[in-house]
LOBA-582113 format. One line per 3 residues: their letters; for each residue x, z, y negated of C-alpha. Coordinates in nm, 2 decimals, padded with zeros to 4 digits. Layout:
A) X:Z:Y ~ ...
//
This chain:
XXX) -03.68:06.57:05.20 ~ -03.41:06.67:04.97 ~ -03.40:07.00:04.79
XXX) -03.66:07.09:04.53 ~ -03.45:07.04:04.16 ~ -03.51:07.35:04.00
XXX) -03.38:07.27:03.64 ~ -03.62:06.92:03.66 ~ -03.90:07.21:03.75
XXX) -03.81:07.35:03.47 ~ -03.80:07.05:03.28 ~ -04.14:06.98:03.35
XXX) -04.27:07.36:03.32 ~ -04.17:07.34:02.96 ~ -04.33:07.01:02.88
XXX) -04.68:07.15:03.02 ~ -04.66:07.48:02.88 ~ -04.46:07.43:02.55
XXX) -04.28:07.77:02.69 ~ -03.92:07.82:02.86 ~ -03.98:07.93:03.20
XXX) -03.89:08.30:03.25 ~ -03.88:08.45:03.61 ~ -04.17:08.67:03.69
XXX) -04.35:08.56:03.34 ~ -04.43:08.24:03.42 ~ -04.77:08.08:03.47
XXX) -04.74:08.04:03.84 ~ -05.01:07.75:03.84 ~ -04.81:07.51:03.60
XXX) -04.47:07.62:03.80 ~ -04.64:07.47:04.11 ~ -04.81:07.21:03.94
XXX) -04.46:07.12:03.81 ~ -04.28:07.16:04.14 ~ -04.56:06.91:04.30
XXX) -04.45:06.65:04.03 ~ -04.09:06.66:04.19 ~ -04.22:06.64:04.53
XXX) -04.41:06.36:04.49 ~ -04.07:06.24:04.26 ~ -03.87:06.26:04.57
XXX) -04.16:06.15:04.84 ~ -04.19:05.82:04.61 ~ -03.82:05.75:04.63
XXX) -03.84:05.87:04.97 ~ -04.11:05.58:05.05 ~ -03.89:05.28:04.85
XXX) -03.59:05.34:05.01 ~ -03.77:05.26:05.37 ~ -03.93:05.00:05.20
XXX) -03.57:04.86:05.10 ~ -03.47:04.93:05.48 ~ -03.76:04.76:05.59
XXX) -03.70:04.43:05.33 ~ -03.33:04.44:05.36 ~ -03.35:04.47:05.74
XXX) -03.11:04.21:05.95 ~ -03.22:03.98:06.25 ~ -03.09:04.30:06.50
XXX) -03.28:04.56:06.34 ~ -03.55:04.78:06.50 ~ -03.80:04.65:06.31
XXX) -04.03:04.93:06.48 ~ -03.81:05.20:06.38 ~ -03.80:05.09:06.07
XXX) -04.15:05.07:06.06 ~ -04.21:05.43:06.22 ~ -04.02:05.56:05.91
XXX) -04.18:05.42:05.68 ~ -04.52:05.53:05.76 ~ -04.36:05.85:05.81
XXX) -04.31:05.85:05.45 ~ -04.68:05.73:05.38 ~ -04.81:06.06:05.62
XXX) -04.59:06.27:05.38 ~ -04.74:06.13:05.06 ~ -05.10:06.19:05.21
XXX) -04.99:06.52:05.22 ~ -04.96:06.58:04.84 ~ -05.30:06.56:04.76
X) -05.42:06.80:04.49
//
């Protein structure tokens, strides 16, 4: 999973809040309701780039591999539940 994008956090923090987030003033519940949004962000494009694999995948592939990933992915996403 790639790093969490602070500045989209932030993005988001403002858009729930109407405030600028400030360190150590924040409201910690809409910070980590607005750092789950870019989880699930990158867990989604996490999911369609195995999909892609999966679809674009030649005669020689590891089909099973490809396969393992993806429902890697799909545990992943089951672990964002709110």
């Amino acid at each position: 999973m790639a790093k969490l994008d602070d500045k989209r956090v932030d993005v988001f923090y403002e858009k729930l809040t109407g405030k600028k987030p400030v360190f150590g003033q924040w409201n910690v519940e809409r910070r980590n309701f607005a750092q789950k949004i870019i989880h699930i962000e990158q867990a989604c494009q996490s999911v369609l780039s195995a999909i892609r694999d999966l679809e674009q995948a030649g005669p020689d592939a590891d089909i099973s591999a490809l396969e393992r990933a993806l429902r890697t992915e799909f545990k992943f996403l089951d672990t964002l539940q709110e």
